[in-house]
C-alpha positions as CSV (number, residue, x, y, z in Angstrom):
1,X,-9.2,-33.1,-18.1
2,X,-11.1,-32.7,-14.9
3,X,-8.7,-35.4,-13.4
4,X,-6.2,-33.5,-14.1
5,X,-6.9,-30.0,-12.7
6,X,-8.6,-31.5,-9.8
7,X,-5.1,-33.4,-9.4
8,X,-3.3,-30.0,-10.0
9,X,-5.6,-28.6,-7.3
10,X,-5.2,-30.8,-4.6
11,X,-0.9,-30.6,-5.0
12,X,-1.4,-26.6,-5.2
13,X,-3.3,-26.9,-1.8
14,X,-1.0,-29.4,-0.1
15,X,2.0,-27.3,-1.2
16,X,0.2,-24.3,0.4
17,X,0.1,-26.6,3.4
18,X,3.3,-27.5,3.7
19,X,4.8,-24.0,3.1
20,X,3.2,-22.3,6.0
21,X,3.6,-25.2,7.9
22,X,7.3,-25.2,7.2
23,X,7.3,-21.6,8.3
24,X,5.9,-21.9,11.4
25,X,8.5,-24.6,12.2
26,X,11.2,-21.9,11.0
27,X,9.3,-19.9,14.0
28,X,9.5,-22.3,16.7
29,X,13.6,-21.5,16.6
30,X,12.0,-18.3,18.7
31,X,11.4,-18.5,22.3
32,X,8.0,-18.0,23.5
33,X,6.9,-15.5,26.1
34,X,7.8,-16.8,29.1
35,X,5.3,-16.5,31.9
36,X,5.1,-13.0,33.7
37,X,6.2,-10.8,30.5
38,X,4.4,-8.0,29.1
39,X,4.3,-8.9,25.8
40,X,3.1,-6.9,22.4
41,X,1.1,-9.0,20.0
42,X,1.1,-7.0,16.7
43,X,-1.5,-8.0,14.0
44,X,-1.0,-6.6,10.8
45,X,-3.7,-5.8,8.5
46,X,-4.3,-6.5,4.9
47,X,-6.1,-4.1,2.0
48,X,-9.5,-3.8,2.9
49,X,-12.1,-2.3,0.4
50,X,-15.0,-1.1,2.4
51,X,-16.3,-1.1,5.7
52,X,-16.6,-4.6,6.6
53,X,-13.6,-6.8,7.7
54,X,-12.1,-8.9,5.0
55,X,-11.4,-12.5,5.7
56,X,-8.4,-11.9,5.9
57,X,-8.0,-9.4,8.2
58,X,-10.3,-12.2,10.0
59,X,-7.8,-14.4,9.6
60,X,-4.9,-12.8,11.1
61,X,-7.4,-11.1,13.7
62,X,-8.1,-14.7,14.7
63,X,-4.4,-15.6,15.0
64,X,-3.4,-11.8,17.2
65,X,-6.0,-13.2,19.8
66,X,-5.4,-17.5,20.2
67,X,-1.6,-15.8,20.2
68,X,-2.6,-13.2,22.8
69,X,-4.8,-16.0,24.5
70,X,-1.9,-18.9,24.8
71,X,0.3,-15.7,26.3
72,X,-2.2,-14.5,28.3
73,X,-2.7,-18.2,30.2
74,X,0.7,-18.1,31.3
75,X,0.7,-14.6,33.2
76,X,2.1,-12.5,30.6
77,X,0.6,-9.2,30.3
78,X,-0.7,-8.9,26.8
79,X,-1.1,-5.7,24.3
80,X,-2.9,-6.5,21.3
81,X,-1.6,-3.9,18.2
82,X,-3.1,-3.2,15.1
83,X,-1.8,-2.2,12.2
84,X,-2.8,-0.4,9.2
85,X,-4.1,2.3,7.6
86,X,-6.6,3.3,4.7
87,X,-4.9,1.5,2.1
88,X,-8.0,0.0,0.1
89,X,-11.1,1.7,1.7
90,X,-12.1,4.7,3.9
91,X,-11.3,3.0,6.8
92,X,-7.8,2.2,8.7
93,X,-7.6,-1.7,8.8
94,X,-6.5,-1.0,12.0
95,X,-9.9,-0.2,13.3
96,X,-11.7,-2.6,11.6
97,X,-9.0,-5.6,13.0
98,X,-9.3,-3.6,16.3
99,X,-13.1,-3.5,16.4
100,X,-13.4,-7.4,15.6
101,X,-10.8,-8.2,17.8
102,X,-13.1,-6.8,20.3
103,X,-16.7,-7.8,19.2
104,X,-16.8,-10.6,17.8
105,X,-13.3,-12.8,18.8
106,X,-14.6,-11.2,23.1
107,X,-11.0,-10.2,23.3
108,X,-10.9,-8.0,26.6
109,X,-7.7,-7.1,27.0
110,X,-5.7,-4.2,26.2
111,X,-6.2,-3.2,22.1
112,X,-4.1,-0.4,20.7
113,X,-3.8,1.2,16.8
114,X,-2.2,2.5,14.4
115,X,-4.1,3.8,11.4
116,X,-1.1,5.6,9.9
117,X,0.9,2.6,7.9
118,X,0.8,1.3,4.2
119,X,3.2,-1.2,4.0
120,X,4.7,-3.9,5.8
121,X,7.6,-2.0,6.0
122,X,5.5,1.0,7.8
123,X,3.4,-1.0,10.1
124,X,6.8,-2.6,11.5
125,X,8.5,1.1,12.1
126,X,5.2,2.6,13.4
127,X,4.3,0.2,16.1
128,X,7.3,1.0,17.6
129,X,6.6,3.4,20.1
130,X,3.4,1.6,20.9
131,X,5.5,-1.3,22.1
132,X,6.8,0.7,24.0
133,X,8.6,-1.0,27.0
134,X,7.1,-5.1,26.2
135,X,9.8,-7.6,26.6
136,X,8.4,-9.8,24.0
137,X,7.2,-8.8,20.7
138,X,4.9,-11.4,18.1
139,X,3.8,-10.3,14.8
140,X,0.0,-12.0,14.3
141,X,-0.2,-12.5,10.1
142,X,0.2,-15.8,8.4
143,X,3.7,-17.7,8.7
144,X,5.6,-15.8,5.7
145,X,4.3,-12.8,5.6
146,X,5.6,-12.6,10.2
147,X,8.5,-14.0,8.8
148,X,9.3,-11.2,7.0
149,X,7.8,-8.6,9.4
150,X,10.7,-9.8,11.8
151,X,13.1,-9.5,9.5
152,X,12.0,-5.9,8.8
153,X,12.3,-5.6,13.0
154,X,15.8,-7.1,12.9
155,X,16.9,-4.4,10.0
156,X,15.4,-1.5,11.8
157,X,16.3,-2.2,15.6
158,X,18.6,-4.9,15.5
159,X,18.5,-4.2,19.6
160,X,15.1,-5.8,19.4
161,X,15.2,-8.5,17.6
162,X,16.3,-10.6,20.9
163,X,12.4,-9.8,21.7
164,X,10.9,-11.4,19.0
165,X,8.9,-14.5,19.9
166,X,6.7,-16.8,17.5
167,X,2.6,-16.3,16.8
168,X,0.3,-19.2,16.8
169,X,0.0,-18.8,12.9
170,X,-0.3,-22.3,11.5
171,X,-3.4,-24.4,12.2
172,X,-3.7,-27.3,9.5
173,X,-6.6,-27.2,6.8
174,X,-7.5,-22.7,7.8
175,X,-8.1,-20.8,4.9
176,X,-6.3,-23.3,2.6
177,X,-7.6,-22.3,0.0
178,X,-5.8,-19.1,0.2
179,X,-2.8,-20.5,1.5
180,X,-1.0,-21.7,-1.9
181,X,-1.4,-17.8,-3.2
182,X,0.0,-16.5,0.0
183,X,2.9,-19.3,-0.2
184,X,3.7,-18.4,-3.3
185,X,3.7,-14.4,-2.8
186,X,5.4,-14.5,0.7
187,X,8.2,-17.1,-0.9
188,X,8.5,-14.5,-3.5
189,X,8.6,-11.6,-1.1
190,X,11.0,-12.9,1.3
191,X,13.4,-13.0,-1.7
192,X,13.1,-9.8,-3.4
193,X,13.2,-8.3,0.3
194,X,16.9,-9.1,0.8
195,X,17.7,-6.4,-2.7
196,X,14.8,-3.7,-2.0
197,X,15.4,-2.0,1.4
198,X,11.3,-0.7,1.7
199,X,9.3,-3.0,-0.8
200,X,5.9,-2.5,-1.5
201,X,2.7,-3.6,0.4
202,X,2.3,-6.9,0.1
C-alpha cells in the first residue's frame, strides 16, 4: 500500500513537472525583450487570506523580479505591475506582491498596482492603462495560468498581443509540490476558457 501511493506520488509530481515545463517551452515561441525596451512585467496575484503574503503570491512575486532582473541586464527599462485586489483578505494582493517585491526580493525598480481586480480576466483589462506605452508586455504567474493571461490579452487587444514576450516561469524541482494541482487546474482552465468569455478567478 505505501508502495503504491508513494509510486502514485512521485508520477503526480513528475507530471506536474513536465506540464509547466511543457508550458514554458510553449512560451519560448515568444520573443524576449530585446535590449533597450521599456517593458511591463505584470505579476498577478492569487487569493490571499490575511495579511501576510501567501506562498504563492511568493512564488509568482519571485518569478515578476528574476523576469524583471534578466530584462533589466539587457537595458530594457523595466515596470513591475501588480495585480489584484481583496479577493480573500482585507488587503489587495497587489500590495502585499508589491511590498515583497520590494522588501524582501530588494527589487528597486519601478513597482506599480492595481488593487481593483478579481479575476484573471480583470487583472489582464485593468493593467492596461498602467502599461501604458511599454513595448513589451510579460505576465509573471506559473506557465499555465500566463498562458492563459495572454490569451485573455490577445482577446481583448488583439493590437497588443505582438507585445507579449515570455516570463522566466519554469525552474525545475520550485514548489513541486504544488505544481501537479496547478497543472491540473490551468489544463482545465485553458479549456473551458475557449466556451466562457469571463471565467471565474482561478
Amino acid at each position: 500500500m505505501a508502495v503504491a501511493a508513494t509510486s502514485a506520488l512521485s508520477s503526480a509530481l513528475v507530471w506536474g513537472e513536465v506540464v509547466h515545463a511543457r508550458a514554458a517551452r510553449r512560451a519560448t515561441a515568444l520573443p524576449s525583450p530585446p535590449p533597450g525596451s521599456t517593458v511591463a512585467v505584470v505579476v498577478l496575484g492569487f487569493g490571499n487570506r490575511g495579511a501576510r503574503i501567501n506562498s504563492i503570491n511568493r512564488w509568482r512575486a519571485r518569478i515578476a523580479v528574476r523576469t524583471a532582473q534578466r530584462a533589466a541586464s539587457r537595458g530594457a527599462a523595466v515596470t513591475i505591475i501588480c495585480s489584484g485586489g481583496s479577493v480573500h483578505g482585507a488587503t489587495p494582493e497587489a500590495d502585499l506582491l508589491g511590498g515583497y517585491i520590494a522588501r524582501e526580493l530588494h527589487w528597486h525598480g519601478s513597482v506599480l498596482v492595481e488593487r481593483t481586480s478579481v479575476s484573471t480576466w480583470e487583472n489582464v483589462r485593468n493593467v492596461l492603462p498602467l502599461i501604458g506605452g511599454a513595448q513589451c508586455v510579460v505576465f509573471a504567474s506559473n506557465g499555465l495560468h500566463a498562458e492563459k493571461a495572454r490569451n485573455y490579452l490577445r482577446r481583448q487587444r488583439p493590437d497588443l498581443a505582438g507585445l507579449l514576450a515570455p516570463a522566466d516561469d519554469y525552474r525545475p524541482g520550485e514548489m513541486i509540490a504544488v505544481k501537479p494541482i496547478f497543472a491540473a487546474v490551468g489544463l482545465w482552465k485553458l479549456r473551458a476558457m475557449f466556451h466562457v468569455e469571463q471565467p471565474r478567478r482561478c
